[in-house]
N, C-alpha and C positions, 0 to 999 in steps of 0.2 A: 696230697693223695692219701688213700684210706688204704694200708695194708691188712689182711686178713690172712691170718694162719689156718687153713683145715686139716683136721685130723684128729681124734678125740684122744689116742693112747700114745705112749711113746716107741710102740713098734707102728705104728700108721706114718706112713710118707708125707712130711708138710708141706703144703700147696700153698704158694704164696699166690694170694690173687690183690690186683692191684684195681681198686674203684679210685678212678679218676672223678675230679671234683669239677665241675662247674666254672669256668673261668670268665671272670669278668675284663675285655680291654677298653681302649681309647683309640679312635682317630680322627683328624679333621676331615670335614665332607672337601673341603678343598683347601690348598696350598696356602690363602690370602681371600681376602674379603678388602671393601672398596669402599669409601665414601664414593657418591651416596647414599646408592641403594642396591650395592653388591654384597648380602649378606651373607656370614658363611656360618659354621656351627664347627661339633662334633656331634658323632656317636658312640656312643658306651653299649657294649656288644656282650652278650652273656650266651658260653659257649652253646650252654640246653638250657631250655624254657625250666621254672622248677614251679612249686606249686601256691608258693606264696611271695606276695612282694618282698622286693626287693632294696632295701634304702643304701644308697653310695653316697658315701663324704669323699670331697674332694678338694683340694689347694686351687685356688688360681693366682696366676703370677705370669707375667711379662710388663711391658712398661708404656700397654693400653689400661686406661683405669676405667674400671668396671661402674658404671652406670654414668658415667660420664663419656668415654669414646664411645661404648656400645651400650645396650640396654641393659639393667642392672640383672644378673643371676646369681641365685643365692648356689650355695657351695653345696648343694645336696643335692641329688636326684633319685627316682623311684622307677625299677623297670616295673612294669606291672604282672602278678602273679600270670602263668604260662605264657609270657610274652621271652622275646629276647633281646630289645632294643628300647634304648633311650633316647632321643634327641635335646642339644644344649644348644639352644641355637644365641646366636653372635649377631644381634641387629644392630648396624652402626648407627651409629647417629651423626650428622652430619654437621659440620661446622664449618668458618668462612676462614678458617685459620689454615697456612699451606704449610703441612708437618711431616716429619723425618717418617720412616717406615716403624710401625708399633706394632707390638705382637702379644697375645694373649696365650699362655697356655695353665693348659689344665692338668693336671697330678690326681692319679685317683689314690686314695687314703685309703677306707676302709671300709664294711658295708657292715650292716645290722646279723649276717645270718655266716656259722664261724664254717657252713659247708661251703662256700663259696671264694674261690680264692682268687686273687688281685695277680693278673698275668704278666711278662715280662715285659708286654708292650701296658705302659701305667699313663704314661704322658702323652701330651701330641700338642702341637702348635699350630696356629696361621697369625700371619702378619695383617695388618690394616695398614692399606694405601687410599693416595689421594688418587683417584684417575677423574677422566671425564665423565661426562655424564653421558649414558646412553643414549644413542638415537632412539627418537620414539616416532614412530610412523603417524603421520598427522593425517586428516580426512580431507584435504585439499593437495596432498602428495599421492596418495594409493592407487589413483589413475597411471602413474607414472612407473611402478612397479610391478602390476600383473605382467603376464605372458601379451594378453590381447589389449592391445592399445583400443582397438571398438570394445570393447568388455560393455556390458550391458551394466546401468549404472549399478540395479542390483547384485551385480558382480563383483565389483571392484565394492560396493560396500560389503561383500561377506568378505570377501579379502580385508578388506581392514578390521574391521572388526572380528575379526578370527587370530588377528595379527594381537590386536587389543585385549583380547579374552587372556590368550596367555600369561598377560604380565601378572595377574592374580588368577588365576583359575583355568578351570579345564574342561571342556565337554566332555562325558562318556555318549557311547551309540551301541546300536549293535546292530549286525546282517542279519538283512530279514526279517526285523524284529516285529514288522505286522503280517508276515505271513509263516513263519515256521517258531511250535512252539514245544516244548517238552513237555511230552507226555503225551504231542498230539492236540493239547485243550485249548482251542482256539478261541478267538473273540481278542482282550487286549494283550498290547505287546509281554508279554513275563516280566517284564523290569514293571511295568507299569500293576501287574496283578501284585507284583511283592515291594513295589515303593508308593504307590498310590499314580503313580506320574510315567509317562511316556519316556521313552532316553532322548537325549537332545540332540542325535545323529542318527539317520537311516541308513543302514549298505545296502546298495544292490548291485547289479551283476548286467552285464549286454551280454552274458551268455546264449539265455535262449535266444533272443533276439537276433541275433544274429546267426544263426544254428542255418542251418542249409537247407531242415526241415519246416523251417519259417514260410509258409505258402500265405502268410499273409488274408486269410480266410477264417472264416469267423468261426469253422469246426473244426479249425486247425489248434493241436493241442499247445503248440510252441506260443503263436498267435494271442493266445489267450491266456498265454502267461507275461507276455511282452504287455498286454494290456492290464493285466492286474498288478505290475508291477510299474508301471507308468502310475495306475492311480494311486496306488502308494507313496510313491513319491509326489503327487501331488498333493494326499494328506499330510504328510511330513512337512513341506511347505506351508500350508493353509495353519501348522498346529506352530512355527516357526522355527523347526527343526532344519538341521545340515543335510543334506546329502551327497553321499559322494557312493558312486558307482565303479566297478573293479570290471575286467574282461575276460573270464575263463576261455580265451578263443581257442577253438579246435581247429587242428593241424590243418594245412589245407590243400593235402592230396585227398584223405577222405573224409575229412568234414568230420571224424569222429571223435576224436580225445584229446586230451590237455596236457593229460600226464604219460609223463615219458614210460613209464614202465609199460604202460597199453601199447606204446606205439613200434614199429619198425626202426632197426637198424638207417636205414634209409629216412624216412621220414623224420628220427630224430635229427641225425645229421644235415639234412636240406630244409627243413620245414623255414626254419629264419628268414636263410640263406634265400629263400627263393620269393620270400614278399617285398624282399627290397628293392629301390627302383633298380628296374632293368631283371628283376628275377623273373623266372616262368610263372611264380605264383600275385604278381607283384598288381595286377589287374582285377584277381581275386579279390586282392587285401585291400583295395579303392573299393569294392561295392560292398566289403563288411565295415569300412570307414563310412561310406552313405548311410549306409541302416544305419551306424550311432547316429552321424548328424541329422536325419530325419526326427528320427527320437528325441533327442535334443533339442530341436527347435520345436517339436511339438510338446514339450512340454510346460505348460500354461495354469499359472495357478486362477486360482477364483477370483485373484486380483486384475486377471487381461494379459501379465505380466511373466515375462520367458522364467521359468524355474531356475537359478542359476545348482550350477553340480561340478563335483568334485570328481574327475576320471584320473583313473590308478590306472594304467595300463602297464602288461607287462611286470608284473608287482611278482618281488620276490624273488628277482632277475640274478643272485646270487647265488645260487643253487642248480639244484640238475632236475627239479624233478617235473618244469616244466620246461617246454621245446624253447623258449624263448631265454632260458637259463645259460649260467656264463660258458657251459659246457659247450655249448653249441653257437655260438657265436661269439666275435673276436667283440673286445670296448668298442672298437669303430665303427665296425658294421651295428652294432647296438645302439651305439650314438645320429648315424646314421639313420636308422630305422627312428628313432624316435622323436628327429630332427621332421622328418618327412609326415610323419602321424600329425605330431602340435599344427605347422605350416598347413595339411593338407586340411584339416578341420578348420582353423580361423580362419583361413586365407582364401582356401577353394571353395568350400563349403561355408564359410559365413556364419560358424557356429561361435557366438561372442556371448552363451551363457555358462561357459566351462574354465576352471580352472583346470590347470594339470599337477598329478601328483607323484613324483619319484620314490617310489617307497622300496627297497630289498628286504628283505631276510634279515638273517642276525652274524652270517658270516664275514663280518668286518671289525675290527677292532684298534682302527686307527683314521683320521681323516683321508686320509691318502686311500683307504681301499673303499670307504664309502663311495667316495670321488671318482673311484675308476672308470665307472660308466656314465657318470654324469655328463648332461647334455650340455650345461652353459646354464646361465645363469633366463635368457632369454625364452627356454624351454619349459623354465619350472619355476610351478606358485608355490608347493607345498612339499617340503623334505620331509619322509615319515621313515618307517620301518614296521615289518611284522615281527613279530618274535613269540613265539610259543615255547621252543623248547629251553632256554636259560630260566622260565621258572621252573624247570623241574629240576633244577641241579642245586636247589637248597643257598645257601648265603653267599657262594664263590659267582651261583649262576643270578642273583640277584643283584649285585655286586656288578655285574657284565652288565645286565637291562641298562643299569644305571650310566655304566663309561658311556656306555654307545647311544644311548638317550643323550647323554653329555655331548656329543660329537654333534648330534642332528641338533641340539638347541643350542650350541653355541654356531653354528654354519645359519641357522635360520636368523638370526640377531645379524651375524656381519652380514649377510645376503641379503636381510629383510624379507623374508619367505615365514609361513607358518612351518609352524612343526608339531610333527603328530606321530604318537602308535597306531597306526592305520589298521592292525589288526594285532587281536592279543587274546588268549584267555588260557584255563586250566582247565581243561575235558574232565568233567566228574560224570563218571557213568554210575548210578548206583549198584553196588555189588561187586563191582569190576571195578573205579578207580576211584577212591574214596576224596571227598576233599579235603585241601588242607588247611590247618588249622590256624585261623586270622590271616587267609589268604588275600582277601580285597584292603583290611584295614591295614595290614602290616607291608607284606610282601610285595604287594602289588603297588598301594598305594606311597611308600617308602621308596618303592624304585622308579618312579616317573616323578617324584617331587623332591627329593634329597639332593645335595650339590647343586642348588638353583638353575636344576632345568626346569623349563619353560614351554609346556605343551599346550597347544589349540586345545588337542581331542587326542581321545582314543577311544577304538572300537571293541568290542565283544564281538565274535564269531556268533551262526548262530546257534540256538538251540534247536534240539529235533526231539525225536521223539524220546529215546531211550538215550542221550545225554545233554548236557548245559553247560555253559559258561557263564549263563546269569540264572541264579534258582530263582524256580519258583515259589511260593507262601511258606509252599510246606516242608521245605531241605532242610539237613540240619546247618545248612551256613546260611540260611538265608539273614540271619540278624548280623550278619558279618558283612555282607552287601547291604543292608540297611544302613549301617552306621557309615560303612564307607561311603554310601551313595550323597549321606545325610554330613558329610562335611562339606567346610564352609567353601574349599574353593573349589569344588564339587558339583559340576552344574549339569542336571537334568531340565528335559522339557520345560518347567511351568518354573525356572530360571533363567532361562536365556537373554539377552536383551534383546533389542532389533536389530537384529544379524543383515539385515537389506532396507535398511536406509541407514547415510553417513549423517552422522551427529553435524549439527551446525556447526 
């Protein structure tokens, strides 16, 4: 630390003010790394971003040898000017030899710049074990692991191959992304005006469509949004993009809101309570399950072929601030209701082009509270999560995206399910909440890919008029989503493979 005395004479009172310096640490991304393709790292963490690079020396030592058990790294690393993270990564190499448990660790020495000091936490380890080799889901098994045993074959191949994506790489998408744009300036999707390329997932919503004010007539306003958003999704399909569809449903005494702060004491408390079989609203909730499956089965790409989609119902279900939240309904009745939704769609209804997807909030932080509402294994193709507000809480909340991403991709590995951030982004309103700085390449993209999780996709919210989650040309982060957009396991539109047919 920097001590500073003020005061110019020796009758003026000395102030001692203390400038804290910059600390540099170390930790491993996780415990142990795997032959043969459990790879694991560190990261070397600098307290504040400063304004020029950064070079660290450092010791390595355990009794893994360095470009022999793992890939060779040399003893130096560089944070880059206003950045605050480095990654060392640890890729084993694999060998036919069955060996004692090896450990590699890392000592950070010294760095190039003398305002930057070497913090208490200096060292950090992980071990290399032998284990098994991961199961990898084949294309003559993935019939065997959806929800709908009829699954439509185009189904069960985006299930595989969505399963498949994740071992190297990731889709991004976003809500709405062909019909709501920032700034109002319509025509192509905003990722596509500021990457040259469409996103590689569409969101959409059976909200209106399902709306009580749906009269199904051609000068009805609901009507003809139900239709503009069906041929969306059929473009999205046609360009071989994902979609997956979420359900804003409104309560169903008056048909009018989703969010609990609008609603009645009463209505918050019964709205659940009352769709389940045997509730008073339980006959309702069958003719807003007809309108999906309608929609559903009519949707038809240019190929002849049923659209297959990804339904999130109920998303978010750990929180209060919609009626279907943990507030108002017990895990049973929950599990119940969701048990009845999956069954009444394949089963009654005969809808075999939908995967189902279980996605909460962010208020879990251990496998046990993910799980609390979880339907079974037979209920659900895709474990995801929303999370918005852990990126606003700086390195701690970063730090969280990451455990509990950790949670969902390691439950989708032993379960064989995809896993996804179903929804994510940082609301930058110009004037009002500024963006932040290397939020996609750093922030963002650091916390869905560090500690070898393994995600399908994730989504962007959309944009509207006066805010975004994906800029446009002309933001000042737009070259921040460029670059991120522009890594290698980073997949937009015009990279996707064939998401609906299964590889020979």
């Amino acid at each position: 630390m920097i001590i500073i005395f003020s005061g110019c004479s020796k009758d003026t009172t000395e102030e001692e003010i203390v400038i804290e310096k910059p600390i540099i640490t170390i930790l491993a991304n996780s415990s142990s790394a795997s032959e043969p393709e459990n790879h694991g790292g560190f990261t070397i963490r600098l307290s504040e971003a400063i304004d020029n690079d950064l070079i660290i020396n450092f010791d390595i030592d355990g009794n893994a040898e360095n470009g022999v058990d793992y890939e060779e790294i040399p003893e130096t690393i560089t944070i880059l000017a206003n950045t605050t993270r480095a990654n060392i990564p640890i890729n084993i190499i694999d060998d036919i030899e069955s060996e004692e448990i090896e450990s590699v660790k890392i000592t950070l020495k010294s760095t190039d710049n003398t305002n930057v000091e070497i913090g208490t936490t200096n060292s950090a380890s992980l071990n290399i074990t032998n284990e098994a080799e991961e199961f990898l889901l084949s294309p003559s098994e993935a019939k065997f692991y959806v929800v709908n045993s009829n699954a439509t074959p185009e189904t069960i191949a985006l299930f595989y191959n969505l399963n498949k994506v994740a071992r190297t790489s990731f889709i991004i998408g976003q809500q709405d992304a062909f019909s709501s744009f920032f700034n109002n300036e319509s025509g192509a999707s905003d990722m596509k005006k500021t990457t040259g390329h469409d996103p590689g997932l569409l969101g959409s919503d059976f909200m209106f469509m399902t709306d009580d004010k749906n009269d199904e007539t051609t000068s009805n306003w609901f009507y003809n949004q139900e239709q503009s958003i069906k041929a969306d999704a059929i473009e999205a399909y046609s360009k071989g993009m994902v979609n997956t569809f979420l359900w804003h449903m409104r309560e169903p005494y008056e048909g009018e809101y989703f969010y609990t702060d609008s609603m009645t004491d009463f209505q918050k408390n019964n709205a659940f309570i009352s769709i389940l079989p045997g509730g008073e609203n339980h006959d309702y909730y069958k003719l807003k399950l007809d309108k999906i499956a309608t929609v559903a089965s009519s949707l038809v790409g240019n190929d002849g072929k049923l659209i297959p989609i990804i339904f999130r119902p109920f998303h978010e279900f750990d929180g209060d601030w919609f009626w279907w939240g943990k507030a108002y309904c017990t895990p049973e009745q929950f599990i119940d209701l969701w048990r009845f939704t999956v069954s009444y769609l394949k089963d009654t209804k005969g809808v075999n082009n939908m995967l189902f997807a279980y996605a909460s909030d962010r208020n879990f932080n251990s496998e046990a509270e993910y799980l609390e509402r979880y339907p079974g294994d037979n209920y659900v193709d895709v474990l995801g999560m929303d999370n918005y507000g852990d990126f606003n809480n700086g390195i701690m909340g970063l730090d969280l995206v990451n455990n509990k991403l950790q949670i969902i991709s390691n439950l989708a590995k032993e379960k064989v399910k995809i896993a996804a951030l179903t929804e994510s982004c940082f609301f930058v309103t110009p004037g009002v909440n500024e963006p932040l700085p290397n939020f996609y390449t750093q922030d963002l993209y650091n916390s869905i890919t560090e500690n070898n999780v393994k995600l399908s996709y994730m989504m962007f919210w959309s944009n509207i008029q006066d805010s975004y989650c994906v800029p446009a040309p002309s933001n000042s982060n737009t070259n921040d989503f460029i670059t991120f957009s522009s890594k290698i396991d980073v997949l937009l539109q015009n990279e996707l493979p064939n998401l609906y047919e299964l590889p020979n």
